[in-house]
PDB file of the backbone (N, CA, C, O) and the ligand in Angstrom, with CONECT records:
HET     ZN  A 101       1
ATOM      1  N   UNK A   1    -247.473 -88.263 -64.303  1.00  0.00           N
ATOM      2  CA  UNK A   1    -248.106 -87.210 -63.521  1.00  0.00           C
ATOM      3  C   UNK A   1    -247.945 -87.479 -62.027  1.00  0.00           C
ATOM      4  O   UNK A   1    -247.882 -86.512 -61.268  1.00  0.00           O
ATOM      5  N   UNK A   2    -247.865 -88.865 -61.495  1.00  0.00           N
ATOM      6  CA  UNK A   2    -247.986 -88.985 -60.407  1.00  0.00           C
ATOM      7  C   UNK A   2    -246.262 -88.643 -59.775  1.00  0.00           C
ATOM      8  O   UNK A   2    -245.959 -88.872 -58.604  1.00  0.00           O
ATOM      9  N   UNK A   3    -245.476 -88.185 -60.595  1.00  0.00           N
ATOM     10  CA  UNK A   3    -243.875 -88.139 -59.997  1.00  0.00           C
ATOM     11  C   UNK A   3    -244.023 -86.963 -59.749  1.00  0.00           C
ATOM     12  O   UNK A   3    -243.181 -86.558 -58.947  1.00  0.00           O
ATOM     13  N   UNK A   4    -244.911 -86.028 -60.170  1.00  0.00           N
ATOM     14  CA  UNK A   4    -245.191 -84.514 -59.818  1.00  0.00           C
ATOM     15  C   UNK A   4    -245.010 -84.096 -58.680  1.00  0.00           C
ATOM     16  O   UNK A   4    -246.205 -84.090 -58.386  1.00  0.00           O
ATOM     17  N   UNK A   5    -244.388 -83.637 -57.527  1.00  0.00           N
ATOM     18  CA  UNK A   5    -244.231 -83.496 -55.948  1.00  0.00           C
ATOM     19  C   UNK A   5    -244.946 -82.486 -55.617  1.00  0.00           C
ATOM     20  O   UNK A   5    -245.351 -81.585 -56.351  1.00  0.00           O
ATOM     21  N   UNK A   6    -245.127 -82.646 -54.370  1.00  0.00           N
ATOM     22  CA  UNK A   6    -245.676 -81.348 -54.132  1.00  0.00           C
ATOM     23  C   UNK A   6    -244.976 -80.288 -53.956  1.00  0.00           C
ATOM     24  O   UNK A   6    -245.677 -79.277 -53.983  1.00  0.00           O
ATOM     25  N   UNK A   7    -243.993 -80.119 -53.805  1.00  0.00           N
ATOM     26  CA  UNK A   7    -243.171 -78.862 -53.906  1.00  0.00           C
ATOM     27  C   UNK A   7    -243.503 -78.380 -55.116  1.00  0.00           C
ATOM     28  O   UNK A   7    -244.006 -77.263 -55.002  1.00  0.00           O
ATOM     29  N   UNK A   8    -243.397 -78.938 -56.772  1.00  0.00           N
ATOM     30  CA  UNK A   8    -243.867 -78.539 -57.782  1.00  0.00           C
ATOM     31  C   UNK A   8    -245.410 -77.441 -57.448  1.00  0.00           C
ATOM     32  O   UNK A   8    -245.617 -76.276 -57.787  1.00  0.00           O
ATOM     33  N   UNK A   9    -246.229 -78.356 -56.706  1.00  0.00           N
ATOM     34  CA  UNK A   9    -247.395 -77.500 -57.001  1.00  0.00           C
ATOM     35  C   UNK A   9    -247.512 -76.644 -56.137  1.00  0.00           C
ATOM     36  O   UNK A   9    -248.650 -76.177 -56.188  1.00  0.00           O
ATOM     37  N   UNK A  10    -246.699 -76.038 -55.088  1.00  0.00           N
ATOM     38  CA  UNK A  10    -246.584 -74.617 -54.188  1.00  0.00           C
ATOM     39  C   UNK A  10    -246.330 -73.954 -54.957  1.00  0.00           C
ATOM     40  O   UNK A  10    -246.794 -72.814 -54.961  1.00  0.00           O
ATOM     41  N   UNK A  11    -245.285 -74.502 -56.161  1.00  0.00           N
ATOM     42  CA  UNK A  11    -244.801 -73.379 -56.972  1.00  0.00           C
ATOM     43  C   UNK A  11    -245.790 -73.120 -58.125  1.00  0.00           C
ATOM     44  O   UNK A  11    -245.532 -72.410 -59.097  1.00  0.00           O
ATOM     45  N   UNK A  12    -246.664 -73.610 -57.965  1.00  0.00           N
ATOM     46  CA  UNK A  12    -247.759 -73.484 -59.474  1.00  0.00           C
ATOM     47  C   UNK A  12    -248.182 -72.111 -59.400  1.00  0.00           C
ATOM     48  O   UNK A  12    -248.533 -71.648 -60.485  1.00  0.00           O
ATOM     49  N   UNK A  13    -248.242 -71.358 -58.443  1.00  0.00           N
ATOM     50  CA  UNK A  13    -248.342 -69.716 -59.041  1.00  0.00           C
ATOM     51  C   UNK A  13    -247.396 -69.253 -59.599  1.00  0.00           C
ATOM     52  O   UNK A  13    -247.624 -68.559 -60.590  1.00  0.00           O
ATOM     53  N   UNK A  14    -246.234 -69.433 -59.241  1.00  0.00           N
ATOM     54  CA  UNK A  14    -245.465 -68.504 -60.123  1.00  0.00           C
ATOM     55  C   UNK A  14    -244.658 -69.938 -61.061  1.00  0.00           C
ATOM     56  O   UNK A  14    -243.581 -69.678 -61.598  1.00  0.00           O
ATOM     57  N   UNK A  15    -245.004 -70.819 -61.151  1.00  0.00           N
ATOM     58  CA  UNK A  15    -244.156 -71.318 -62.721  1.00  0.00           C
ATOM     59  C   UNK A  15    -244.934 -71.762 -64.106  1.00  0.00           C
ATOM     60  O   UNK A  15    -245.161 -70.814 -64.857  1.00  0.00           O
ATOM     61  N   UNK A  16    -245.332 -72.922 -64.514  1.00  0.00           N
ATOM     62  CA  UNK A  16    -246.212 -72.706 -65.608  1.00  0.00           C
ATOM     63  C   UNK A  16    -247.624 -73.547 -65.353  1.00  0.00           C
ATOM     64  O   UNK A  16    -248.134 -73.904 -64.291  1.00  0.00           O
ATOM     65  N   UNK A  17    -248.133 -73.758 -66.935  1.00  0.00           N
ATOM     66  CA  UNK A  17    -249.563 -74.452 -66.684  1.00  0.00           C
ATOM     67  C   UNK A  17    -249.213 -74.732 -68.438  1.00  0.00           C
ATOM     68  O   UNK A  17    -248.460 -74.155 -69.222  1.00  0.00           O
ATOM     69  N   UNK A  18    -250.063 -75.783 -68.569  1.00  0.00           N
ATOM     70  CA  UNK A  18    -250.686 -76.180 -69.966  1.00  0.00           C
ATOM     71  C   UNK A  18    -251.147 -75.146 -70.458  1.00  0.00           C
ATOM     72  O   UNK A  18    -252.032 -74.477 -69.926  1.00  0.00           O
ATOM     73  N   UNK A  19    -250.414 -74.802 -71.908  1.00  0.00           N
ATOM     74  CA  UNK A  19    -251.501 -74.256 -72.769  1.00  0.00           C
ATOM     75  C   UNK A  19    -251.668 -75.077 -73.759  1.00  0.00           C
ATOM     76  O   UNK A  19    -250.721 -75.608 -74.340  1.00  0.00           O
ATOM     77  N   UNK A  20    -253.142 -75.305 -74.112  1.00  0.00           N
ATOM     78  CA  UNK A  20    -253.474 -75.706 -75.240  1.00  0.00           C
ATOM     79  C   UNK A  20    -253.234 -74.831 -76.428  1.00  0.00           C
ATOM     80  O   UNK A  20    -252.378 -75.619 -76.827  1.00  0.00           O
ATOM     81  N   UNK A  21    -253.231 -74.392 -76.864  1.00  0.00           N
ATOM     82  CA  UNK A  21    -252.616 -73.420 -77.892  1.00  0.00           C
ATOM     83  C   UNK A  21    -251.287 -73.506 -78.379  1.00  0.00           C
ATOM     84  O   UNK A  21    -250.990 -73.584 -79.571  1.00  0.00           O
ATOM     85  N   UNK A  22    -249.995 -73.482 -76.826  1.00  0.00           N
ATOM     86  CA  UNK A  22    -249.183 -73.657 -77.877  1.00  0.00           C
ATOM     87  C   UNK A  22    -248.467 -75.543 -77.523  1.00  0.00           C
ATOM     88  O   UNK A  22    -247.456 -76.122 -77.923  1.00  0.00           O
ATOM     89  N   UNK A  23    -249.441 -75.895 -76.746  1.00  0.00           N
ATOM     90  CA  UNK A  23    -249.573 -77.254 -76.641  1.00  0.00           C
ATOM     91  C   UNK A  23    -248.189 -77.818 -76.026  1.00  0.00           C
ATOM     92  O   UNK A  23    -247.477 -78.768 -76.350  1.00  0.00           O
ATOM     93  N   UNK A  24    -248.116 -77.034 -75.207  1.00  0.00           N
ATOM     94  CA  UNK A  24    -246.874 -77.135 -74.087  1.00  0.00           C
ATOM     95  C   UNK A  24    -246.966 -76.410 -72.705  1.00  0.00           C
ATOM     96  O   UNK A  24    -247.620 -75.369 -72.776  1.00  0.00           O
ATOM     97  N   UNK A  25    -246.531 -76.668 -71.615  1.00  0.00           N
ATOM     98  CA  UNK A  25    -246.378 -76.096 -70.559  1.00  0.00           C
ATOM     99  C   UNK A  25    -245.679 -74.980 -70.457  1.00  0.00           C
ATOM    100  O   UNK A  25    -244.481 -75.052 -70.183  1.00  0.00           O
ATOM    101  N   UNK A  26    -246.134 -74.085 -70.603  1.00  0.00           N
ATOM    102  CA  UNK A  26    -245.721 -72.687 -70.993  1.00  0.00           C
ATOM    103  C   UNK A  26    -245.564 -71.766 -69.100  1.00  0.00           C
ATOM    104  O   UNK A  26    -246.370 -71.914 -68.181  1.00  0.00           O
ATOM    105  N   UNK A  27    -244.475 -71.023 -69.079  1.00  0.00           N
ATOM    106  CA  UNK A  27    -244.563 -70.360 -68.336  1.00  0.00           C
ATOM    107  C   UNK A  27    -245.463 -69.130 -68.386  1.00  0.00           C
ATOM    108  O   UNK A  27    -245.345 -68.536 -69.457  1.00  0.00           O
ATOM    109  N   UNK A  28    -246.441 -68.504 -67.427  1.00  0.00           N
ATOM    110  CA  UNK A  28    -247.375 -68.207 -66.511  1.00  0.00           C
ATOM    111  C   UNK A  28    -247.318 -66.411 -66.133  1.00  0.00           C
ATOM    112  O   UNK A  28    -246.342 -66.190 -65.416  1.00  0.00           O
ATOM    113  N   UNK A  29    -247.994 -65.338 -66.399  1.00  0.00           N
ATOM    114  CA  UNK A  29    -248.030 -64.191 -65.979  1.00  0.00           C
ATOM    115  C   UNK A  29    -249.290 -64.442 -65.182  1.00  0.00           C
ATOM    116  O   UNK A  29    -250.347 -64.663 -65.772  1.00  0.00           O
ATOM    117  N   UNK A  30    -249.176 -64.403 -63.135  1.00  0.00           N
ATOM    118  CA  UNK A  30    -250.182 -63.995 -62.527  1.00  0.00           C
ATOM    119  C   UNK A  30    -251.220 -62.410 -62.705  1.00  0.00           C
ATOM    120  O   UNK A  30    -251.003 -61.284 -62.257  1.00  0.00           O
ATOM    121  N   UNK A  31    -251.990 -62.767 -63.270  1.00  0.00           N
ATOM    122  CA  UNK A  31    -252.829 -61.253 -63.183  1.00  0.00           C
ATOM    123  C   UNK A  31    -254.264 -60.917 -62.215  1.00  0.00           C
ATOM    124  O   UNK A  31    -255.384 -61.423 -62.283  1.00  0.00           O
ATOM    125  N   UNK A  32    -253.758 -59.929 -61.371  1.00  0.00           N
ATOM    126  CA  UNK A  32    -255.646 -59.977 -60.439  1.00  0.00           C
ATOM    127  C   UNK A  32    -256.708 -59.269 -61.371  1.00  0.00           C
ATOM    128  O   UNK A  32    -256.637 -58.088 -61.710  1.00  0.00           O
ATOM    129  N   UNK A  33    -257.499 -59.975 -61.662  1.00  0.00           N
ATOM    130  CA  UNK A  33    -258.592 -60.161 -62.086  1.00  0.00           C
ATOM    131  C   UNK A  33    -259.737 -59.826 -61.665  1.00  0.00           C
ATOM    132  O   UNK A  33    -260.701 -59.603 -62.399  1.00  0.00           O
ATOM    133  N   UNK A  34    -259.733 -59.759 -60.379  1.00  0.00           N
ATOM    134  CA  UNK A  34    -261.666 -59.394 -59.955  1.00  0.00           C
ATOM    135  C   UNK A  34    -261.030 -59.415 -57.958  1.00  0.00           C
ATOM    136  O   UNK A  34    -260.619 -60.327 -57.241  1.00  0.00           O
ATOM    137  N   UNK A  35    -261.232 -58.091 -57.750  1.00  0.00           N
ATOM    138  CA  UNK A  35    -261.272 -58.344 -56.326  1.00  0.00           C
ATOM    139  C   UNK A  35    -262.867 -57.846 -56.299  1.00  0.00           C
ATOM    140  O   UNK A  35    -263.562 -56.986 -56.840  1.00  0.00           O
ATOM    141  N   UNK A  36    -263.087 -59.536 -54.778  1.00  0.00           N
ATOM    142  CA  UNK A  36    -264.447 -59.226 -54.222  1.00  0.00           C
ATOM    143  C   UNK A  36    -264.050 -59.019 -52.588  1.00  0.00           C
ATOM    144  O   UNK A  36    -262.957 -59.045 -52.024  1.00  0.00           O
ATOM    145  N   UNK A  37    -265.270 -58.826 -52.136  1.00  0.00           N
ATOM    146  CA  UNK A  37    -265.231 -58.606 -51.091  1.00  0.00           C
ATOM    147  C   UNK A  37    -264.587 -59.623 -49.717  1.00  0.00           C
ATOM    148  O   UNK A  37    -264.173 -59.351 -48.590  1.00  0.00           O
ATOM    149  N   UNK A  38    -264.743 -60.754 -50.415  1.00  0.00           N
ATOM    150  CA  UNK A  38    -264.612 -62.142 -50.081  1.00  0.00           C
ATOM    151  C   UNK A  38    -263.368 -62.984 -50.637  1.00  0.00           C
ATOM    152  O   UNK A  38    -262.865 -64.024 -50.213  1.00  0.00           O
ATOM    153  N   UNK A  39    -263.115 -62.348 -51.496  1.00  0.00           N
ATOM    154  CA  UNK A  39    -262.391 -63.347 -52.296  1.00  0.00           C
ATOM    155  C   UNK A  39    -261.351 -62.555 -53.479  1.00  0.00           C
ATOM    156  O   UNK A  39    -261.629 -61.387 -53.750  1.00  0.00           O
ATOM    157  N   UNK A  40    -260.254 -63.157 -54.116  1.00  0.00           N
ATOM    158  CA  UNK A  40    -259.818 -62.506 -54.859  1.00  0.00           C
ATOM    159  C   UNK A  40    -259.288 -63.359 -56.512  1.00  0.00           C
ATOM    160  O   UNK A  40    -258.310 -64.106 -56.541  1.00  0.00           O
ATOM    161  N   UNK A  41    -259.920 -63.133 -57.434  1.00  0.00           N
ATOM    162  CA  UNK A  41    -259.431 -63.849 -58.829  1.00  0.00           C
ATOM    163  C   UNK A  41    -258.630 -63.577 -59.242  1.00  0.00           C
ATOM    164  O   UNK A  41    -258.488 -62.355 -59.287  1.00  0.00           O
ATOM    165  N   UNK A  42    -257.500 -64.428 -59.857  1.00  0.00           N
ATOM    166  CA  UNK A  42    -256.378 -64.142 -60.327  1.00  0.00           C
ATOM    167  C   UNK A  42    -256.594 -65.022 -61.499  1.00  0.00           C
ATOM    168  O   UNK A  42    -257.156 -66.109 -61.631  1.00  0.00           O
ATOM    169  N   UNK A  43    -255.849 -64.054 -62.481  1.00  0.00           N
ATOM    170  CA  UNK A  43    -255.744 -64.793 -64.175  1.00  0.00           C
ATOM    171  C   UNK A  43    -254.391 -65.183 -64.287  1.00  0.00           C
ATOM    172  O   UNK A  43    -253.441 -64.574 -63.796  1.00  0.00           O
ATOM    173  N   UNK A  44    -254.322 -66.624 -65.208  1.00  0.00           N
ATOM    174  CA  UNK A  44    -252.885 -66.814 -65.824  1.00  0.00           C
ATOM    175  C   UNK A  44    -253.064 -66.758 -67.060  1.00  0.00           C
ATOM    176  O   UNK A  44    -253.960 -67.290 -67.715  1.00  0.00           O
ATOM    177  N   UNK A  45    -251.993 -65.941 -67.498  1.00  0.00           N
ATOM    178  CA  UNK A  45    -251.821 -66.008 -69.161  1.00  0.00           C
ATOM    179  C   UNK A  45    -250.146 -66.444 -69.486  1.00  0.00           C
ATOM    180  O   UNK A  45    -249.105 -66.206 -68.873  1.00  0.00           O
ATOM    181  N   UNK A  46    -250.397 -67.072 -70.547  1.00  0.00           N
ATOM    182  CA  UNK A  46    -249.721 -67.827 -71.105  1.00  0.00           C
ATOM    183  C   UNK A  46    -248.546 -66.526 -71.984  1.00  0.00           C
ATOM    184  O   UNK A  46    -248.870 -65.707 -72.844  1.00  0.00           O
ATOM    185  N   UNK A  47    -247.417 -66.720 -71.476  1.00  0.00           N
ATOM    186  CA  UNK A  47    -246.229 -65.837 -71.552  1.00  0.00           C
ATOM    187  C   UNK A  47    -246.069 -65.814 -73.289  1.00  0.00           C
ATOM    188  O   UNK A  47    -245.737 -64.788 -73.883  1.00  0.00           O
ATOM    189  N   UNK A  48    -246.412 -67.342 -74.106  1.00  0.00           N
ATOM    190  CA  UNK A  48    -246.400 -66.901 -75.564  1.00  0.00           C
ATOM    191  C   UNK A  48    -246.683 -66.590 -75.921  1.00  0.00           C
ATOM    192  O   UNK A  48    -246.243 -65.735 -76.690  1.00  0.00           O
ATOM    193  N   UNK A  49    -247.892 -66.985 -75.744  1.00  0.00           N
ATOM    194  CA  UNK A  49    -249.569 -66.347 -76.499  1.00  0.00           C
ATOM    195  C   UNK A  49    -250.322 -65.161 -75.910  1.00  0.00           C
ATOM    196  O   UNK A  49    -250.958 -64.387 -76.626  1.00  0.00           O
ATOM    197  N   UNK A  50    -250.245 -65.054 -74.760  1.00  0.00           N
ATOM    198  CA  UNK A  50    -251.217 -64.298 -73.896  1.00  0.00           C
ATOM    199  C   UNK A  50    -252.396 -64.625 -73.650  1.00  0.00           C
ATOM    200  O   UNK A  50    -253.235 -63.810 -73.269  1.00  0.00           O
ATOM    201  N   UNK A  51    -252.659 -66.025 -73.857  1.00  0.00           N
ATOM    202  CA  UNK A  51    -254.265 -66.338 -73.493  1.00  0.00           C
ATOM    203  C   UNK A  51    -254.154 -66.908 -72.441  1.00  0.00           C
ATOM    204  O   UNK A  51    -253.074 -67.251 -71.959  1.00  0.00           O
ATOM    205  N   UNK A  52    -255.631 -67.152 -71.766  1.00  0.00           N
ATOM    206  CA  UNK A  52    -255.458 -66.984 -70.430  1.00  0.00           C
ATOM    207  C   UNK A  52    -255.380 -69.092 -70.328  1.00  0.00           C
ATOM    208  O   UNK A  52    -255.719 -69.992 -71.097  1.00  0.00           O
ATOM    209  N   UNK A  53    -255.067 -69.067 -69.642  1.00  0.00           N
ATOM    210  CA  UNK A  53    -254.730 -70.255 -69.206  1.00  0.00           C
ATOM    211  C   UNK A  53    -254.853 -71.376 -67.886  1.00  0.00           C
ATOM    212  O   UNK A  53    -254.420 -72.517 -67.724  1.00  0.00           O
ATOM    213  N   UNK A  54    -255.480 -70.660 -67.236  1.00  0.00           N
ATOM    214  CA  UNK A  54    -256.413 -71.263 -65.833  1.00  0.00           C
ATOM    215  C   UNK A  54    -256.497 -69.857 -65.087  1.00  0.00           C
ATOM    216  O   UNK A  54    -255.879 -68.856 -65.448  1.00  0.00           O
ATOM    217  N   UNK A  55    -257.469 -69.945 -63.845  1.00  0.00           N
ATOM    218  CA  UNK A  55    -257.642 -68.745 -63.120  1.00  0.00           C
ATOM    219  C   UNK A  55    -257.275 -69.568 -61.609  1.00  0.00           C
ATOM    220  O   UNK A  55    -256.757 -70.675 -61.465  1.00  0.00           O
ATOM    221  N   UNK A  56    -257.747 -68.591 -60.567  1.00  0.00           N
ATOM    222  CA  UNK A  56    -257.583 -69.240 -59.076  1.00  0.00           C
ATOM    223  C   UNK A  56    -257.874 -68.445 -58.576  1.00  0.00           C
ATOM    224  O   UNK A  56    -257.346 -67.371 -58.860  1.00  0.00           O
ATOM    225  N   UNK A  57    -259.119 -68.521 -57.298  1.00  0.00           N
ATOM    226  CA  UNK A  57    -259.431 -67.808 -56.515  1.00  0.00           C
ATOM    227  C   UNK A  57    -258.671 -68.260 -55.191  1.00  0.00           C
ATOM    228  O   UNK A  57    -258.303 -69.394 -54.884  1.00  0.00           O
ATOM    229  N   UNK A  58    -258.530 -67.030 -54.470  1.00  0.00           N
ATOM    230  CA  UNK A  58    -257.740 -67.258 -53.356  1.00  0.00           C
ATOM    231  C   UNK A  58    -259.142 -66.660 -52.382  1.00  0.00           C
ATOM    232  O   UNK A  58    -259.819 -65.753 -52.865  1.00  0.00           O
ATOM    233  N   UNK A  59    -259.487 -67.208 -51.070  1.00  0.00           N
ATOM    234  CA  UNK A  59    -260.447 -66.580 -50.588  1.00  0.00           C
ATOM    235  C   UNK A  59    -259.504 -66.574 -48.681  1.00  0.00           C
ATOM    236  O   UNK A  59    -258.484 -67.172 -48.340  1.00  0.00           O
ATOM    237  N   UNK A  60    -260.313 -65.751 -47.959  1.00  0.00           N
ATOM    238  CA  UNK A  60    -259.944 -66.170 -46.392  1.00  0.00           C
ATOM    239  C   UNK A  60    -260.099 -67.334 -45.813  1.00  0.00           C
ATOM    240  O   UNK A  60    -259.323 -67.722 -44.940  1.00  0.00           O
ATOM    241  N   UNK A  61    -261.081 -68.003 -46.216  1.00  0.00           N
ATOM    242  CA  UNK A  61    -261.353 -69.643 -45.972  1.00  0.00           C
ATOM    243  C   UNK A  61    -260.639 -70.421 -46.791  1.00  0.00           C
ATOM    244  O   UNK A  61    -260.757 -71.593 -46.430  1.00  0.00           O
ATOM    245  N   UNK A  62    -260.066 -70.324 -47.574  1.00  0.00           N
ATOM    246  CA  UNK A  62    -259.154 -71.133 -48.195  1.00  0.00           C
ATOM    247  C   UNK A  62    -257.349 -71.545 -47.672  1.00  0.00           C
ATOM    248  O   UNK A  62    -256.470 -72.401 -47.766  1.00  0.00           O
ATOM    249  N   UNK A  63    -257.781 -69.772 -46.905  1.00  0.00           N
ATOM    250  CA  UNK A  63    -255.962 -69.902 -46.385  1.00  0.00           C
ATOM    251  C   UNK A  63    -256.074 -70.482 -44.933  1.00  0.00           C
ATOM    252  O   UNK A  63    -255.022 -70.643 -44.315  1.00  0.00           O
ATOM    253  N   UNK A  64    -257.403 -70.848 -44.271  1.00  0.00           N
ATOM    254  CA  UNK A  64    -257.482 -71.150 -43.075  1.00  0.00           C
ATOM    255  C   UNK A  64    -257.572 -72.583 -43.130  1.00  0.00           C
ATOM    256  O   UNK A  64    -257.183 -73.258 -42.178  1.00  0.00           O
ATOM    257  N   UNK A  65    -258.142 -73.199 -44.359  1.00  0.00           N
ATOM    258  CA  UNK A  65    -258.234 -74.792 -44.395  1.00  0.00           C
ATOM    259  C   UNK A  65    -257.042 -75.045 -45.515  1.00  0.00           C
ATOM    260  O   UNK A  65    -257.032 -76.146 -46.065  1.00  0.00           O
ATOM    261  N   UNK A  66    -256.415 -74.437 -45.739  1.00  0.00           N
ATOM    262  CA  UNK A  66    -255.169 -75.333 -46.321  1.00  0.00           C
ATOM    263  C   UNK A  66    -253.788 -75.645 -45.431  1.00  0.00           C
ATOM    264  O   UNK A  66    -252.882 -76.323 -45.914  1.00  0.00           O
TER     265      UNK A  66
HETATM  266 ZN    ZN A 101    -249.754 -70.241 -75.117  1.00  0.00          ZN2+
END
């Protein structure tokens, strides 16, 4: 895990994530999920299965401290 770069994880929106289900790193459909006023949720689902597979909020304070 630790050979993982960070370039890998810029790309973690658009490439995959663990699914437990099909118990592999499965490539990833971003879906928005819940816009707030503040903030915006995005779902990943799992391209085999369709279950969801982690979420991520993106907020305005998030893009100012990263
Ligand atoms: Zn899956």
């Amino acid at each position: 895990m630790l050979s993982m770069s960070q370039q890998q994880f810029e790309n973690f929106t658009a490439s995959s994530l663990y699914c437990e289900k099909c118990k592999a790193a499965m490539p990833v459909r971003e879906r928005l999920l819940l816009v707030l006023p503040d903030r915006e949720v995005f779902d990943y689902l799992c391209t085999g299965c369709g279950s969801s597979v982690g979420q991520r909020e993106v907020t305005a304070g998030d893009r100012l401290t990263a």
